[in-house]
Each structure stands twice: as structure tokens, then as C-alpha cells.
C-alpha positions as a printed Julia matrix, in Angstrom:
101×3 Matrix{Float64}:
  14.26   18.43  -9.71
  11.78   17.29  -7.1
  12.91   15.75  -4.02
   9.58   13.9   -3.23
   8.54   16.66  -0.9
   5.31   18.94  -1.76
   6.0    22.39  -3.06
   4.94   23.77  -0.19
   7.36   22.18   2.01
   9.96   24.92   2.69
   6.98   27.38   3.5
   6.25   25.37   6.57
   9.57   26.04   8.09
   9.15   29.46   9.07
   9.76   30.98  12.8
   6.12   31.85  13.37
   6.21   35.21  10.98
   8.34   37.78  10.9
  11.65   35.55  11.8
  13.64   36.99   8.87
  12.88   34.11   7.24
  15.12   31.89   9.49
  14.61   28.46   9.8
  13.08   26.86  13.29
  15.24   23.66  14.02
  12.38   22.41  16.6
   9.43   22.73  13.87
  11.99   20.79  11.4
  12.56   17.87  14.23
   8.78   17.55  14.74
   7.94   17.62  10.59
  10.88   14.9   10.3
   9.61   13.14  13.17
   5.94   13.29  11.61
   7.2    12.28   8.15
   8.63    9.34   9.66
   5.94    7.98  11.49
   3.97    8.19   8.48
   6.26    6.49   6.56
   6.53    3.45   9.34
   2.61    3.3    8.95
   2.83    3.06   5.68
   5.42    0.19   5.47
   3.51   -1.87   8.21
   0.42   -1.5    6.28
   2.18   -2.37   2.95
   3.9    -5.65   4.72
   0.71   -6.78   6.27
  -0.71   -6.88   3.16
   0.93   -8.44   1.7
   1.84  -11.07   3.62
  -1.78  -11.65   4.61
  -3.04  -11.61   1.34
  -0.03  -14.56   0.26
  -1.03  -16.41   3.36
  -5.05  -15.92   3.02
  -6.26  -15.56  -0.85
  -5.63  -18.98  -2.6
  -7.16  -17.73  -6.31
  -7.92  -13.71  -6.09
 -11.37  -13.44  -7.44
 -13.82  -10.54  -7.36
 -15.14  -11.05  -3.96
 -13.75  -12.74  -0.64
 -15.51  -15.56   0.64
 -15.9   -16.22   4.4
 -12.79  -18.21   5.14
 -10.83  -15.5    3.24
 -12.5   -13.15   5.33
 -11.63  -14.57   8.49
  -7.88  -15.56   7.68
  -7.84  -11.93   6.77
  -9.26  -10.52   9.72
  -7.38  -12.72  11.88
  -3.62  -12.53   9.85
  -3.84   -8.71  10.36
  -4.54   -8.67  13.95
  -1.93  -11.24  14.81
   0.34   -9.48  12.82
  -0.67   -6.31  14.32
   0.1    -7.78  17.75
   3.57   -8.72  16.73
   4.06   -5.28  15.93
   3.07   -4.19  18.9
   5.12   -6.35  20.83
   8.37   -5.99  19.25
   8.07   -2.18  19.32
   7.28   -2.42  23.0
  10.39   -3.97  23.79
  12.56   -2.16  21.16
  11.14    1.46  22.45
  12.09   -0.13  26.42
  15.13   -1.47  25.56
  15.83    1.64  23.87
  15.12    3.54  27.28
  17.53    1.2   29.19
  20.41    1.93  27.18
  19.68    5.84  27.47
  19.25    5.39  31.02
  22.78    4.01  31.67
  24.67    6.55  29.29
């Protein structure tokens, strides 16, 4: 049974060769960490898109015209803005609470 992982997944977790074949807890952290932001990229993209495209393409056809084009263009970078904005204050407000722990 696959787990949605490559094959070569576990042979990435190594201690740098020679470990006994023990498992690094730091390399695992920064893989998870990676694997995560990837997946966050990949959600924003897939939500921008389609939002954008509801909001922008009245009747898909095999070409955009200009208006399309623009609505587009400026859809994805208000959206990406928004993005930006919220994870601003979500990453300081994040920071505050740490802070007073």
C-alpha cells in the first residue's frame, strides 16, 4: 500500500551515512516542514484559480480575450495580496502569543 510518498522517501532519512541506519529527527522536521509548504502553494494556487477563473471567464473558449486577460491578471494579484496580508498578521500574531508563554 502506498502512502502517497515516493519510494524513495525513507532513503532520505538517513543520519548522514554510517548512522546505523537511525533516523535524524531534525532532517524529518525540515522534509515535513518542506512538504508542507509545498502543499500550501499548491492549495493557494488551486483556490486562485479557481476563483479567478469563476469570477473572470464568462464562456471558456480556446483563447482569452483582453478583458479576460486583464480580470485575470488583476484577480490573481489582488488575491495574491490578500494572501499576503492575512499571513502577515497570522505569522505576527502567532509571534505575540509565543512571546507571552
Amino acid at each position: 500500500m502506498e502512502s502517497g510518498f515516493g519510494s524513495d522517501f525513507g532513503a532520505d532519512f538517513g543520519s548522514g551515512g554510517g548512522g546505523g541506519g537511525k533516523l535524524d529527527p531534525g532532517l524529518i522536521m525540515e522534509q515535513v516542514k518542506v512538504q508542507i509548504a509545498v502543499a500550501n502553494a499548491q492549495e493557494l494556487l488551486q483556490r486562485m484559480t479557481d476563483k479567478c477563473f469563476r469570477k473572470c471567464i464568462g464562456k471558456p473558449g480556446g483563447a482569452l480575450d483582453n478583458s479576460e486577460q486583464k480580470c485575470i491578471a488583476m484577480c490573481m494579484d489582488r488575491y495574491m495580496d490578500a494572501w499576503n496580508t492575512v499571513s502577515r498578521a497570522y505569522n505576527s500574531r502567532l509571534q505575540r502569543e509565543r512571546a507571552n508563554m
